[in-house]
C-alpha distance (Angstrom), angle and dihedral (degrees) to the residues before:
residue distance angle dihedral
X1 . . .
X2 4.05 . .
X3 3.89 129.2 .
X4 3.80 87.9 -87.2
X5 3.61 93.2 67.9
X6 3.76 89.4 49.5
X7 3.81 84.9 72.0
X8 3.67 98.3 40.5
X9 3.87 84.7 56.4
X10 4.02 100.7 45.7
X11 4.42 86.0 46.0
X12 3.73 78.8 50.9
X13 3.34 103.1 52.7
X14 4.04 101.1 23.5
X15 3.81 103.4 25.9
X16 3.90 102.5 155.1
X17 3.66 92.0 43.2
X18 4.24 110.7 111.8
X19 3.97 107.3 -106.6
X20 3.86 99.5 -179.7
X21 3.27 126.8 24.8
X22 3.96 128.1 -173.8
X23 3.53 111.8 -154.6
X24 3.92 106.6 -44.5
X25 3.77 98.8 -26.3
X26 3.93 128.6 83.9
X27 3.63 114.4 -112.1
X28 3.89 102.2 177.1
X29 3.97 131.3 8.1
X30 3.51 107.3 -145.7
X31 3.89 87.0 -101.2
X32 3.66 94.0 58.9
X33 3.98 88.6 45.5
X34 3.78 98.0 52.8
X35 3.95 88.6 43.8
X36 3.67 97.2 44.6
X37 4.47 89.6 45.9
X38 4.09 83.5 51.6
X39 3.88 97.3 53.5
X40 4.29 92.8 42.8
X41 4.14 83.3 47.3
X42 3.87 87.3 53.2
X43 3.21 95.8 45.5
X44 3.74 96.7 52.8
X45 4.22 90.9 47.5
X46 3.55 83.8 60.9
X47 3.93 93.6 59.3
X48 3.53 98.9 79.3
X49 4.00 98.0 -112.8
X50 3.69 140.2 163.3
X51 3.30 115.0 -75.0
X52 4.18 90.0 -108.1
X53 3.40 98.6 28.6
X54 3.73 130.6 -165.4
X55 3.78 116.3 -123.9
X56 3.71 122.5 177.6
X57 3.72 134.3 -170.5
X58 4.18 126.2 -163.7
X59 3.80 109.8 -174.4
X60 3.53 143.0 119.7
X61 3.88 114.2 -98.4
X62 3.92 102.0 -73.4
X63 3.83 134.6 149.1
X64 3.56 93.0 -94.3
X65 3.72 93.7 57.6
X66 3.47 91.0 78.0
X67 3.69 98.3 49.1
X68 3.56 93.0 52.2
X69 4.01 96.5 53.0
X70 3.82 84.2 53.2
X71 3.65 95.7 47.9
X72 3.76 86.7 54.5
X73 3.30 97.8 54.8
X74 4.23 93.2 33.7
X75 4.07 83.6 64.4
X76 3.86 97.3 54.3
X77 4.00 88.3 -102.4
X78 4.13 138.7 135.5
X79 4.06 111.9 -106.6
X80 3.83 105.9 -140.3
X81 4.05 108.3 -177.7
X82 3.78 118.3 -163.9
X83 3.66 125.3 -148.1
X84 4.14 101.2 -109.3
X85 3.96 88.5 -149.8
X86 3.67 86.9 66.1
X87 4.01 119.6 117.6
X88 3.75 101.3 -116.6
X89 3.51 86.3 -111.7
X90 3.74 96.5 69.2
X91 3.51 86.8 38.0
X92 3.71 85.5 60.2
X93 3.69 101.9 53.5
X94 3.57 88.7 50.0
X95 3.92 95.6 50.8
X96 4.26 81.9 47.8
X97 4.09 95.9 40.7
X98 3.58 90.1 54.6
X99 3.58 100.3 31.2
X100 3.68 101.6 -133.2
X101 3.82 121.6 -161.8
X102 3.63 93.5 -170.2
X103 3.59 132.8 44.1
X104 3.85 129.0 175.1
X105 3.77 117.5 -166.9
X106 3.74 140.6 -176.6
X107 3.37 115.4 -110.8
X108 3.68 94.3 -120.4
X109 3.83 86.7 56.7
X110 3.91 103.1 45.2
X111 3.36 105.4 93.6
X112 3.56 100.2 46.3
X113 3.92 86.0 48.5
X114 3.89 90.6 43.5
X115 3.83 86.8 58.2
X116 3.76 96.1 60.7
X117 3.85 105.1 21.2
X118 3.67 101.4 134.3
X119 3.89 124.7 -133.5
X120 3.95 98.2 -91.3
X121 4.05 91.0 64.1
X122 3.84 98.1 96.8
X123 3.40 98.4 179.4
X124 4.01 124.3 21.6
X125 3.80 103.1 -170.9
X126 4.16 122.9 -170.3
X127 3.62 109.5 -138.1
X128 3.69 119.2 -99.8
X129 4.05 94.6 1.5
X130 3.41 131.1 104.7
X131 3.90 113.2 -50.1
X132 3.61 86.0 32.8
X133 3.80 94.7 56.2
X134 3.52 94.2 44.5
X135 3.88 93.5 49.1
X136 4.11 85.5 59.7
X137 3.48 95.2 66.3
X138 4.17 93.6 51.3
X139 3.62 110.7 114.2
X140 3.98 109.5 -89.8
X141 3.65 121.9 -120.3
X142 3.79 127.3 -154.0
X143 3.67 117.1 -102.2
X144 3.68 120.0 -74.5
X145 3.79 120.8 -121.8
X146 3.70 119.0 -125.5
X147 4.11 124.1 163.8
X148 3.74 105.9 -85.7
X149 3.87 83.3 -116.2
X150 3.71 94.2 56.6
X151 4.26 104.0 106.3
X152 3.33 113.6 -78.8
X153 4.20 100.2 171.7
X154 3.36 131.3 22.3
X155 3.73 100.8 -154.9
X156 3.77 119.2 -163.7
X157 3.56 132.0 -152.1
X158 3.23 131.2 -121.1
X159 4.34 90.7 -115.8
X160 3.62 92.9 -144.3
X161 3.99 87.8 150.2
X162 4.04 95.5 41.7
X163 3.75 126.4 -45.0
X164 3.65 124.9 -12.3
X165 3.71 120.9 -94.1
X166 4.06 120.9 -143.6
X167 3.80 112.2 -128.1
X168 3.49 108.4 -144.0
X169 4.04 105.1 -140.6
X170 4.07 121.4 178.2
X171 3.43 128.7 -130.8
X172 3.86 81.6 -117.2
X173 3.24 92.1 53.7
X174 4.25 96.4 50.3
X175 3.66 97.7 44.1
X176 4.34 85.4 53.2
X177 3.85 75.7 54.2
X178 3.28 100.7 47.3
X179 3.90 90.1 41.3
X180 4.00 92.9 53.0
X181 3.88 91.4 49.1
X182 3.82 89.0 54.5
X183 3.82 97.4 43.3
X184 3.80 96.1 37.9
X185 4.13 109.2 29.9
X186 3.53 120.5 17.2
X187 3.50 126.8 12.8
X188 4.23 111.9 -140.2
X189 3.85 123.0 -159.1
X190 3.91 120.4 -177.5
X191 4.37 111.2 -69.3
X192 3.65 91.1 20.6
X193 3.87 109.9 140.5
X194 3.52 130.7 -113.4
X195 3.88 116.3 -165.5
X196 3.55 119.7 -145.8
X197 3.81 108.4 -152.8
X198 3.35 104.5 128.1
X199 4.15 119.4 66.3
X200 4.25 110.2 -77.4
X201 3.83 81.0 -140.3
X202 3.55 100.8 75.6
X203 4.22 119.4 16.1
X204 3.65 105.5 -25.1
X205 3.91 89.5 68.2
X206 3.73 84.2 52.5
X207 3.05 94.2 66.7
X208 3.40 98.9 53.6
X209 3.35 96.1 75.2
X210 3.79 99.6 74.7
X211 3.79 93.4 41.3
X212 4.06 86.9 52.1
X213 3.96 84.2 44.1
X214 4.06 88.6 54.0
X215 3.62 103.0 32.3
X216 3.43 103.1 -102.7
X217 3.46 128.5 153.6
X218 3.78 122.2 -112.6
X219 4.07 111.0 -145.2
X220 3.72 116.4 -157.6
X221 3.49 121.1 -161.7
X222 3.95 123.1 -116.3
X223 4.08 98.8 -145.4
X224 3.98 112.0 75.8
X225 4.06 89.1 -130.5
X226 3.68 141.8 42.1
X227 3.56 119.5 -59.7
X228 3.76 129.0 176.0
X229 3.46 100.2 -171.2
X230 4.13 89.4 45.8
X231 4.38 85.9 53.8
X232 3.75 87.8 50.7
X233 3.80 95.4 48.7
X234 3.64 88.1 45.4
X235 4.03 95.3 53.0
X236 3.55 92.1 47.6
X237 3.90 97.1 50.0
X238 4.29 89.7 45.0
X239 3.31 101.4 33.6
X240 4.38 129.5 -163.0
X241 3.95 76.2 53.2
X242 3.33 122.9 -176.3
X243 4.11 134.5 -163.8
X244 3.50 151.0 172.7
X245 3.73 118.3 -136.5
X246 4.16 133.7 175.9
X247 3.87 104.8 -128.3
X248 3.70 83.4 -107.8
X249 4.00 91.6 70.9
X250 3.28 91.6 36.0
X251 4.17 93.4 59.0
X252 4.37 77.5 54.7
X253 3.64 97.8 46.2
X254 4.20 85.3 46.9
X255 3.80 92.7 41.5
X256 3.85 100.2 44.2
X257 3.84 121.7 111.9
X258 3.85 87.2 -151.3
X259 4.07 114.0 122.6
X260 4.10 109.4 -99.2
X261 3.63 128.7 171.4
X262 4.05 108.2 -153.2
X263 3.40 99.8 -143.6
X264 3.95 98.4 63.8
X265 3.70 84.0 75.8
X266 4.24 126.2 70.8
X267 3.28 99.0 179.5
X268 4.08 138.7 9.3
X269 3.52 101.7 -169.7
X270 4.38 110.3 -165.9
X271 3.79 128.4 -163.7
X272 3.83 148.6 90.4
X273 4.40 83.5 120.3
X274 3.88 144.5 7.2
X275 3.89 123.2 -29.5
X276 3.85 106.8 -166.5
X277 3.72 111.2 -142.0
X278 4.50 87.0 -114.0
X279 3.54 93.1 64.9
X280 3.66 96.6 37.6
X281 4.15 90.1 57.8
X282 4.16 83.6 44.0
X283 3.50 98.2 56.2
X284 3.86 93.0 38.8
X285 3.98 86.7 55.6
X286 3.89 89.3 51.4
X287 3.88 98.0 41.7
X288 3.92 107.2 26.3
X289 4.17 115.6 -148.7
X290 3.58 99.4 -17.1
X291 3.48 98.9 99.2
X292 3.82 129.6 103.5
X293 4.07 141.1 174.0
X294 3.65 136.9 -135.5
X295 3.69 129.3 -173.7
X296 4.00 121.1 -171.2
X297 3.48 142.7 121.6
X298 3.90 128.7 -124.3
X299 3.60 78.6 -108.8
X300 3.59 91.2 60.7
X301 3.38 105.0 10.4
X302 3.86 131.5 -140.7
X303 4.07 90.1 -29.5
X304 3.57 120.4 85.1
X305 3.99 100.0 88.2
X306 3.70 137.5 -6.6
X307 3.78 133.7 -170.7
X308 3.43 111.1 -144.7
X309 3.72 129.5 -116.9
X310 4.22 84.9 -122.3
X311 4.05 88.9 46.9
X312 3.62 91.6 57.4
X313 3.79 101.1 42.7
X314 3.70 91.7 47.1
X315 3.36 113.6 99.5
X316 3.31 116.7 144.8
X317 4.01 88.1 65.7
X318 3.62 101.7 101.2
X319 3.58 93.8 -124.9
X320 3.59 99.3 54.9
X321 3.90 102.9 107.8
X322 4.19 85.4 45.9
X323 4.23 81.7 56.3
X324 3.81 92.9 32.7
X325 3.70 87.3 63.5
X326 3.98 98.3 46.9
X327 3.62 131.3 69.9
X328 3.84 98.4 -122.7
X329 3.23 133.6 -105.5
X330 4.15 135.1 -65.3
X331 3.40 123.8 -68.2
X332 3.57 120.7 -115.9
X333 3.46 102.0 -103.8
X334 4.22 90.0 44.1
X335 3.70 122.2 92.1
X336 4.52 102.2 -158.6
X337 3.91 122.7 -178.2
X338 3.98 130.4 -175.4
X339 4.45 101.4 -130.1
X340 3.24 137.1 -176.5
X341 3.56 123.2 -140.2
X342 3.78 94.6 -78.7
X343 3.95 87.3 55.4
X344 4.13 90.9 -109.8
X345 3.74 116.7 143.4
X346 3.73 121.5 -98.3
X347 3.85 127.8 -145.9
X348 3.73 119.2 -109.2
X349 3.86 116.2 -81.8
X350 4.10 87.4 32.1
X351 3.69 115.1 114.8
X352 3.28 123.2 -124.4
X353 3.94 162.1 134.7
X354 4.06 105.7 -48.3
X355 3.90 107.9 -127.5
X356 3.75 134.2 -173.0
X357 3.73 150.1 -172.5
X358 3.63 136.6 -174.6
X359 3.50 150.4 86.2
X360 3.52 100.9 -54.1
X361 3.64 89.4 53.8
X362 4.02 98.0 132.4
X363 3.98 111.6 -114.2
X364 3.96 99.5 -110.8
X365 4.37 122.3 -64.3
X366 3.41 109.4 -74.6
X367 3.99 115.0 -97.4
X368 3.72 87.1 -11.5
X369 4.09 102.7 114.6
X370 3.82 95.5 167.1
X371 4.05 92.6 41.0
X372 3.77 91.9 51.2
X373 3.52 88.1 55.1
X374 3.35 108.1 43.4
X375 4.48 84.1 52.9
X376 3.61 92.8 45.8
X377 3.66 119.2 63.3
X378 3.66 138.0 152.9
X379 3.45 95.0 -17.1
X380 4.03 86.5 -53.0
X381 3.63 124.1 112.1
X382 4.11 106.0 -142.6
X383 3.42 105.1 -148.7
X384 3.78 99.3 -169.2
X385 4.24 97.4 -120.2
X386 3.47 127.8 113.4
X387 3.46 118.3 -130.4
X388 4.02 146.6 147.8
X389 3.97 128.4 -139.2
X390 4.29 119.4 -146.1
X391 3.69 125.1 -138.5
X392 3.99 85.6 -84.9
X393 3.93 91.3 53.0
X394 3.84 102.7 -113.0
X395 3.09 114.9 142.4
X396 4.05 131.0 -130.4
X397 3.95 119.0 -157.9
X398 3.77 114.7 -137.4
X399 3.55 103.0 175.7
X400 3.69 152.5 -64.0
X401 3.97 106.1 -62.8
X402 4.26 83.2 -124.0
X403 3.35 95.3 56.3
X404 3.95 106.8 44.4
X405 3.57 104.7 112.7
X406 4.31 127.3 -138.9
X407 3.96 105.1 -141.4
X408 3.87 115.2 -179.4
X409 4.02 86.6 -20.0
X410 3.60 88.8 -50.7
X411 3.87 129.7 117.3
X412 3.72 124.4 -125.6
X413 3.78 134.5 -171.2
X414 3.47 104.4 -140.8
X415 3.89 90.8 -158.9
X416 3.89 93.3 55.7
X417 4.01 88.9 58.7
X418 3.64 89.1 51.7
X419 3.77 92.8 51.9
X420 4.01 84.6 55.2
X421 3.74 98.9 45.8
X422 4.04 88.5 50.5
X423 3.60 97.9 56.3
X424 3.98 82.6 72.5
X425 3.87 107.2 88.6
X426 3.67 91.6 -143.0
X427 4.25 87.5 74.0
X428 3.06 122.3 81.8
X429 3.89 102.8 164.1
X430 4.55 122.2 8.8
X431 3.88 124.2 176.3
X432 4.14 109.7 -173.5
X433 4.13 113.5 -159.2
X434 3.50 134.3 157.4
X435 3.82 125.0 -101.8
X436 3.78 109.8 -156.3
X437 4.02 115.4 -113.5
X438 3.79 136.5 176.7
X439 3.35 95.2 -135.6
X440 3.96 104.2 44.2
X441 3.59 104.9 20.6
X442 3.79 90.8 -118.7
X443 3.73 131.4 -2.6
X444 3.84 117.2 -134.5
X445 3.62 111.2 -117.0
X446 3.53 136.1 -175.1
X447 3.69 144.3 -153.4
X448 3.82 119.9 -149.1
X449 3.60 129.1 -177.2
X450 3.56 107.6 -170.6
X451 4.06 144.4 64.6
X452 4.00 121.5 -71.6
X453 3.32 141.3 86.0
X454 3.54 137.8 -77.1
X455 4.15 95.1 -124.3
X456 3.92 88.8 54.2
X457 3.78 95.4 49.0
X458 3.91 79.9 48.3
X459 3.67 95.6 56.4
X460 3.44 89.3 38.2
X461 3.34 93.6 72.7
X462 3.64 104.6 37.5
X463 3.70 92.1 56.4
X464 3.68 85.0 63.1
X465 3.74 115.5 15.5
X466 4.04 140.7 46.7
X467 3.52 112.6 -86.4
X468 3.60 90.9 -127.0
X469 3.52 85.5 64.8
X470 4.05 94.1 56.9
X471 3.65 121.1 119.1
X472 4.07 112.7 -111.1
X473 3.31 89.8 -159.4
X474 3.85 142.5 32.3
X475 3.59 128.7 -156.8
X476 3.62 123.7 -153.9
X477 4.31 115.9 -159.5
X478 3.43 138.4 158.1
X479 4.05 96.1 -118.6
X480 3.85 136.6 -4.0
X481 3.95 120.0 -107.7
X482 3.97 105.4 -100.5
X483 4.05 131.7 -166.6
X484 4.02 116.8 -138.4
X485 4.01 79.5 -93.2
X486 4.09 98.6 60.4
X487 3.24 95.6 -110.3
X488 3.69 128.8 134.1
X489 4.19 103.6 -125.8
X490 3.74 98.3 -147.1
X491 4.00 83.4 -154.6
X492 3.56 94.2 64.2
X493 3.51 94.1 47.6
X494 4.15 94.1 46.2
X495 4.06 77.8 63.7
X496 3.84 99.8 56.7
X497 3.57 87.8 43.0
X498 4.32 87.9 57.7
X499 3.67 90.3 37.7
X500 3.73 84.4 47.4
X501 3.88 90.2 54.8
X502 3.82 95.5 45.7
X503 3.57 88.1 50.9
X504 3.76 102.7 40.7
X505 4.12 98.5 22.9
């Protein structure tokens, strides 16, 4: 049994039902879906590959995306996604690191992938043109058995400390996943919808496996980019919809003046980085008890905690900012300590190194040796956040270990600065680093894009933090730095700070 046959069973059992949807029209039933998945995988077996060959895909999210990850899988082969935002470049050196035999590409991205595509791509095929066409009409085969823990995904970082390394995750390991997500978040029942705003490369396409696994239907949008008013159209004409967001969206979807009714959506599931606790009450004022949170890793995707739909919309529980502020607690099937750097336990309320175990753990990084062993320790996966767990077991995020800060001896959480400064209406956007000092070790600095004064942002925080804990300095900008995944890389903006200083001593 592998994710391919999940999709041979659902066309089996629901074959007229819409899989994919672009926009408001049906693209595939599930019927057309399984069929068209069998005739790509036979066309691949016929090309002479390794036995567990590579394929990659770089596109934006469209219909054929999903066909493609199936047909990977249908042919007994690993699914490696590439971010489409990539320069061709870094598209490159993933095509070569992994040494892809296949690559399907938008035809918006081909050339710039064409320009780098290293010498183990033996066939670089444009979606819906030519070889691509032709390959549909093959003869389909049915889907190839591999061991559940053969690899099913190789999931690639985003490299924002060097190159990108390629989880290697199981098709044991996603359907636990998928499983967990269905059980524990957001219940699916056949012709419920599955939004696909957020890239297919990275965790929308995750989720796409339990919709596929339920019958759902997966609805793509038609613009290239982010839309709010496009997502609310789409709920409304789908209905029960469902979506995963990163809190970044989620601030637009809350924020837009665009006309949404609530109830189109089920669930609006946010992750993939930091949700401070403002936004979090915002969007719960705009959308009601619909919303959900996940927090994994591609190394153990989507799985490690979840706060509940019910913990969210709670609030007249007296702990409900404390839980508002966490990320939930484990999932059933995840085991989740607080360590220090020996690996030992810590007590609740300590902060520490976030470990995990389970079987979504990811199988090692792919050609990575040293990596893999530096993640996976003592049974423990180390995922490389700080975090803390209360006497219920929910757990808080602090930060990631690289970017925790040592002020006058003194450690600070860069992320729990930023929650302060936001709860002032004038911010709309604040990043907190460290700028190295001889005095104080580092001084905590932080980045605001918004409208108020430096004396309120001051009093801000000493009406609800330690003064130690204070930026020294605060920089006003037009816009934070932002990687193709919305998230602010804390590296990038150390280096305008320096360049900042050289400029401005």
């Amino acid at each position: 049994m592998t994710l391919a046959h999940w999709l041979a069973r659902t066309a089996d059992a629901h074959p007229s039902l819409p899989a994919v949807a672009l926009g408001g029209r049906v693209a595939f039933n599930y019927r057309n879906l399984s069929d068209r998945a069998g005739r790509l995988a036979g066309w691949m077996r016929q090309q002479n590959l390794s036995a567990s060959a590579r394929v990659a895909i770089v596109a934006e999210n469209i219909p054929e995306y999903v066909e493609i990850m199936f047909a990977a899988w249908w042919a007994g082969y690993t699914l490696a996604p590439i971010n489409a935002k990539l320069h061709g470049a870094e598209v490159g050196w993933i095509l070569e690191d992994c040494d892809a035999e296949i690559c399907f590409v938008s035809a918006s991205k081909h050339a710039s992938v064409a320009a780098h595509a290293p010498s183990c791509v033996k066939h670089l095929i444009e979606i819906g043109r030519g070889p691509y066409v032709s390959a549909l009409v093959s003869d389909g085969i049915s889907p190839v058995s591999v061991t559940r823990d053969a690899t099913a995904w190789l999931f690639y970082t985003s490299g924002t400390t060097g190159h990108p390394k390629g989880a290697m995750l199981s098709h044991r390991s996603l359907m636990a996943m998928a499983l967990c997500y269905l059980a524990e978040v957001d219940p699916t029942t056949p012709q419920d919808a599955l939004i696909h705003a957020a890239p297919m490369s990275h965790g929308s396409g995750m989720y796409l496996l339990p919709a596929i696994a339920r019958g759902g239907v997966n609805v793509i949008p038609e613009s290239a980019g982010f839309d709010s008013a496009e997502v609310f159209e789409m709920a409304a004409s789908w209905r029960r919809a469902s979506m995963f967001v990163a809190p970044t969206m989620l601030k637009r979807l809350t924020l837009s003046g665009a006309d949404c009714d609530p109830s189109a959506f089920r669930t609006i599931v946010y992750g993939g980085g930091p949700m401070y606790v403002a936004d979090a009450v915002s969007a719960l004022e705009r959308f009601g008890p619909r919303l959900a949170q996940i927090y994994g890793q591609g190394e153990f995707p989507m799985s490690i905690t979840r706060l509940s739909k019910h913990d969210i919309a709670s609030r007249t529980r007296e702990s409900w900012a404390r839980r508002l502020a966490s990320v939930g607690r484990a999932f059933l099937v995840t085991r989740l300590k607080i360590a220090d750097e020996t690996g030992a336990s810590l007590p609740p309320g300590e902060i520490g190194e976030i470990c995990v175990d389970g079987p979504l753990t990811m199988r090692g990084y792919w050609n990575a040796p040293d990596a893999t062993e530096a993640a996976l320790q003592d049974g423990w996966l180390r995922t490389g956040d700080l975090g803390s767990l209360d006497d219920e077991g929910y757990l808080t995020l602090r930060d990631r270990s690289k970017d925790v800060l040592i002020s006058g001896g003194s450690n600070v959480y860069p992320r729990e600065v930023e929650e302060v400064l936001l709860t002032h209406p004038g911010v709309r956007e604040a990043a907190v680093i460290g700028r190295p000092d001889p005095e104080w070790g580092e001084l905590v600095v932080a980045y605001i894009v918004g409208d108020v004064d430096r004396e309120e942002l001051d009093q801000v925080c000493l009406d609800r933090i330690a003064r130690f804990k204070r930026p020294r300095e605060y920089v006003f900008v037009d816009g934070l730095p932002k990687n193709n995944y919305g998230k602010v890389p804390k590296k990038t903006l150390r280096d305008w700070d320096q360049e900042r200083e050289r400029r401005d001593p």
